[in-house]
N, C-alpha and C positions, 0 to 999 in steps of 0.2 A: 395589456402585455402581449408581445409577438411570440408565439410558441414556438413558432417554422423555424427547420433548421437553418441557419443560416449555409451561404452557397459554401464558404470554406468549412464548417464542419461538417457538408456532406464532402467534401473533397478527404480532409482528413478521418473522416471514418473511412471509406473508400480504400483509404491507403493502409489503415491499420488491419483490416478485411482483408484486400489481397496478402500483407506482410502472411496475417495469421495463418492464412489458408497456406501459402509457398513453404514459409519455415518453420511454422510449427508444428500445423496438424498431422504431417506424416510420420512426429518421433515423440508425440503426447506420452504413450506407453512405456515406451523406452525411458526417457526420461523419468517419467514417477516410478516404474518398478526398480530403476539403480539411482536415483536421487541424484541424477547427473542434472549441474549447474550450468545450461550450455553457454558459456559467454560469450563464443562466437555470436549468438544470436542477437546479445543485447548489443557486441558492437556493430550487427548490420542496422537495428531499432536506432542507432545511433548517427547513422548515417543518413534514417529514413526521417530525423529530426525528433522522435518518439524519446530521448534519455533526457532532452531538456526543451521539453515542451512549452512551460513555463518562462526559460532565460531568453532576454532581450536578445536580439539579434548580432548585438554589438560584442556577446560574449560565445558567440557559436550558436547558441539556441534557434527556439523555432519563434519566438513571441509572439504566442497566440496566449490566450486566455481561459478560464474555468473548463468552460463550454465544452469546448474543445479536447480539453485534456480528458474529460468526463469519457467523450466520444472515441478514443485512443483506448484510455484503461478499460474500457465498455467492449468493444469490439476485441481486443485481442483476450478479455478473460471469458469472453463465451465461448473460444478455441480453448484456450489451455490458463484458467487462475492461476497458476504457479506463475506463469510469465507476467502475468499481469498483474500482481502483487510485487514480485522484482523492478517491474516498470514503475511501479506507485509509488513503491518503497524511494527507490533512489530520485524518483523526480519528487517527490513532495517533502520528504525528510533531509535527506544530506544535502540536496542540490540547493532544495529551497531557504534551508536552512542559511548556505552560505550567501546566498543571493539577496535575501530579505537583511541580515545581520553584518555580513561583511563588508571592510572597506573596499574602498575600489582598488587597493592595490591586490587585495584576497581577492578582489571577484575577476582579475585580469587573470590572475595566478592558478585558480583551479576550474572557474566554471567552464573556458573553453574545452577542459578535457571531459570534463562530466559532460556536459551538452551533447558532443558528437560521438558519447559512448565510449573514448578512449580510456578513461577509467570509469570503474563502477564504483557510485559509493554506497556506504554505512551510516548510521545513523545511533549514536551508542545512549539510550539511556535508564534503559531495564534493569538489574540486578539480580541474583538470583534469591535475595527476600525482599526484596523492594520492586514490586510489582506494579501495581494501583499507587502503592505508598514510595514515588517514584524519588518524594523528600528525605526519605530515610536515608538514602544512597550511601555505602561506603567509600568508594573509589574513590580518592583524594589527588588534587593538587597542591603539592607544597613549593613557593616560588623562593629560587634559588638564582639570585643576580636577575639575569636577564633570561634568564631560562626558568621551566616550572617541571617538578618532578612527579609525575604520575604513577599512581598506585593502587591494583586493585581488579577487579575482571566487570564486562558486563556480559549478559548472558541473552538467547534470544533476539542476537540481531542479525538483520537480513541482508548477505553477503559478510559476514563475519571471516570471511577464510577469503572469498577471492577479491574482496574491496581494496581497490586502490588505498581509498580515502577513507577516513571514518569519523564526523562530525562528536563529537562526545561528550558529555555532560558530567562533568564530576564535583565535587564537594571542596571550596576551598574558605569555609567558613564554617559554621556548626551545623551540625545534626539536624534534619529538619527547618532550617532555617529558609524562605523559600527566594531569599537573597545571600544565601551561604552557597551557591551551586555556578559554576561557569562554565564557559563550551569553548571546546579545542578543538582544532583541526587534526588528525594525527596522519601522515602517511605509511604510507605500506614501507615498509626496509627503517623504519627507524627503530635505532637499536633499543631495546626494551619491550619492542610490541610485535604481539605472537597471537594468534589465534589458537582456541582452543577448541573443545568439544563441540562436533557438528551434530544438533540432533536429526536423530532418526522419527519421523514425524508419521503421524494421520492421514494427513493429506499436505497441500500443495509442498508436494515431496522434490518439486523440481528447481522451488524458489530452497535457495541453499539459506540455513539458521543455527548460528555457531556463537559459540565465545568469542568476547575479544578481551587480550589478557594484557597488563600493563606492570611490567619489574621496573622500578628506577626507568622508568622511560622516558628518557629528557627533550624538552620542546622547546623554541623561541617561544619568548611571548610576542614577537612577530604571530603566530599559529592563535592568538586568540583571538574568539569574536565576541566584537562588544565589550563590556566592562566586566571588572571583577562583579560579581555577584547576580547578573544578568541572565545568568545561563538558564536557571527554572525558569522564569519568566520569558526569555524568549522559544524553549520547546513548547510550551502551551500556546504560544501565538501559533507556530508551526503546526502541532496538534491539530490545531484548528483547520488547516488547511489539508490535512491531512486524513480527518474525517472525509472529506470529500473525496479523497483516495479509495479510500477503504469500500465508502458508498459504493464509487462506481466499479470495485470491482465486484461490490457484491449486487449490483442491478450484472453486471456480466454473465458471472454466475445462475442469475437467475432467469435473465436471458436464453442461456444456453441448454439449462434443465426443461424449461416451459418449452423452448421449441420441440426439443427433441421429445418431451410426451405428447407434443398436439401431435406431433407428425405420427410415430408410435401408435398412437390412439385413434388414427384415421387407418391406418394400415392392418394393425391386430382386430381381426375376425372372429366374435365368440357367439355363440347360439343365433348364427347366422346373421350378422351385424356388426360394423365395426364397433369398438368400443366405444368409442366416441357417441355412440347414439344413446346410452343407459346414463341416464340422471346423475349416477352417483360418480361417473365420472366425466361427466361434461360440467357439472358444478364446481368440481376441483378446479375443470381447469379454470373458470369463471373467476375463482378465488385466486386463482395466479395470476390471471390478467392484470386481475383489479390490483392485487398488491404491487404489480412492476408498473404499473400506470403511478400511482402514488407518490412509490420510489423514486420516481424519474424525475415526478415535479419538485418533492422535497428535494432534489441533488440539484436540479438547474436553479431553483430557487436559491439554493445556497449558492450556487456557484457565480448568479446572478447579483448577490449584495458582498461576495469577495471582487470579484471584478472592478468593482463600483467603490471597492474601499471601504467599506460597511464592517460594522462587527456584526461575525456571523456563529461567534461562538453558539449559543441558542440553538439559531436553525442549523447549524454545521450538526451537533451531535443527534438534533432529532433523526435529521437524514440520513447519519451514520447506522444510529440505531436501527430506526424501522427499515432500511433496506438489505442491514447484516441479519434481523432475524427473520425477514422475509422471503430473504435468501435461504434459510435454512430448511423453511418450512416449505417452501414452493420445491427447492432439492429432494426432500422429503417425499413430497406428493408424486414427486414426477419417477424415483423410484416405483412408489406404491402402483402408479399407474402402469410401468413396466411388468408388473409384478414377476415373478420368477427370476425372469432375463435382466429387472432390472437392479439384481444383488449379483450379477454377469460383471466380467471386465469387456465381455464385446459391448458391450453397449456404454454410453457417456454417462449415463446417469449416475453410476454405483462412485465415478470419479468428481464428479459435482458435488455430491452429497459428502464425500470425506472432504472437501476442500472448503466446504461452503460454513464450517463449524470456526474454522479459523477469524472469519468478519466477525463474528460476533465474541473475539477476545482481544486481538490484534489493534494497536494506537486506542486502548479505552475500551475497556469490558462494557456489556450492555449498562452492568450496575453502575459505572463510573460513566456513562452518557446521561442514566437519572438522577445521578447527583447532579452534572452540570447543568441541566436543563431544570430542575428542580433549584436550585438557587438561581437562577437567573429568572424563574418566573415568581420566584418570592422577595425578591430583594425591594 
């Protein structure tokens, strides 16, 4: 197995590098302290090929593959996770969503606008008690002629307020039924759908996470993907590719923490020696290394038998998992190793560390990666 980056995904981290450094890193602050959504930015990511990294070329996209997109969400969330969670979000859920399940008269119709960042999407399938328990859902379609009437709110989705679009998942069969659930397209301006409650967050305070609210909200069933009953079943396929989102922004993340303590820890001078030289924190960082080394291979790994067409359910959540909580812990250490300055908003660390608790709830709690992986290694 070849490790080397290949020449295009040094080109495309390259590009995500410069983006991050030009547009982002000068307004990181600003952003998280007023939870400003900047969507000028995602329409330049959009331009730069970054909103549909994934979509064929035929429909605006960049048609590159895993690898690559790893190397985009990777490089822009060692600048700013917020952006790079918005970047995941809409290229692995909504975009992908339509791309993998839609017909080709759907994928004519919206992908060129997602692709080149002229809309953002949404991805609706959370609730506010159906969480993990994603079957439970209330939100109902009830199908009226040729149109379906939509009822109900989801809560915790990413761009909920300024989404174009917004893929959705709701109930038009029973309760729990895991063939009772379908997925609609919904646009922005149709009458019945409103956004609601934007929460005020933790951390990645810059990726916006709001209501989306459904009165009598009426759709063609033009607007649907795939068959009635479909819709569970195809978000877990998407899930699946979506761990690998999650992953790489949580190798970004911990990218981002681990530099900035190694640099930190050559610079800080204590009982006449950099930090860096005392055991107890040259081992940390030993332990950060190792975990983002790990990281890296479980994500290409995955992203190596999606490519390839493989089911990667299995290795997709192992990688989600160990890299969302190694992301946490390495964020962690890399405060402790700042120590004083590193509970500071001058310094990046205190903003990694609120950001980095997010991976390991977001598309699949750590607990809902050890069920998957635990029935798949029993079955």
């Amino acid at each position: 197995m070849n490790f080397d980056y290949t020449e295009t995904q040094h080109m495309v981290a390259a590009a995500a590098r410069d983006f991050a450094e030009q547009y982002i890193r000068p307004f990181i602050m600003e952003w998280d302290e007023a939870q400003i959504f900047p969507v000028d930015v995602f329409r330049k990511a959009g331009e730069l090929g970054f909103m549909g990294v994934l979509v064929p070329e035929q429909y605006g996209g960049s048609g590159l593959g895993y690898h690559e997109y790893i190397a985009i969400v990777e490089e822009i969330s060692k600048v700013d996770p917020s952006i790079g969670l918005s970047v995941a979000a809409h290229n692995s859920l909504c975009t992908n969503h339509i791309l993998d399940f839609g017909t080709e008269e759907q994928k004519q119709r919206w992908l060129p606008k997602l692709a080149t960042g002229q809309w953002i999407g949404a991805w609706g399938l959370t609730e506010h008690n159906t969480g993990s328990d994603a079957g439970g859902m209330s939100t109902t379609a009830v199908k009226d002629g040729d149109f379906w009437i939509l009822n109900g709110a989801k809560n915790f989705i990413t761009h909920g307020k300024s989404g174009e679009i917004a893929v959705v998942i709701v109930r038009t069969g029973e309760k729990g039924d895991s063939h009772g659930m379908t997925a609609f397209v919904v646009e922005r301006g149709t009458p019945g759908f409103s956004s609601g409650k934007k929460e005020d967050k933790l951390g990645m305070r810059a990726s916006e996470t709001a209501e989306l609210v459904f009165d009598n909200c009426r759709i063609p069933d033009s607007n649907r993907l795939g068959e009635v009953g479909e819709g569970f079943i195809q978000s877990m396929k998407v899930l699946d590719g979506g761990r690998i989102s999650i992953g790489a922004l949580s190798l970004g993340i911990a990218k981002g923490a681990y530099e900035a303590a190694l640099k930190y820890s050559k610079e800080r001078v204590q009982f006449g020696k950099p930090i860096s030289a005392f055991q107890g924190i040259s081992f940390k960082l030993a332990d950060m290394a190792t975990e983002i080394e790990a990281s890296e291979l479980l994500l290409h790994k995955s992203a190596f038998e999606k490519n390839a067409g493989r089911k990667m359910t299995k290795l997709g959540a192992m990688a989600k998992m160990y890299a969302s909580e190694a992301c946490v812990r390495i964020a962690n250490e890399a405060v402790q190793i700042h120590g004083g300055y590193g509970y500071t908003k001058d310094f990046p660390v205190e903003k990694f560390y609120r950001d980095s608790k997010l991976c390991t709830i977001g598309e699949g709690t750590t607990e809902i990666q050890k069920v998957v992986i635990s029935r798949n290694i029993l079955k």
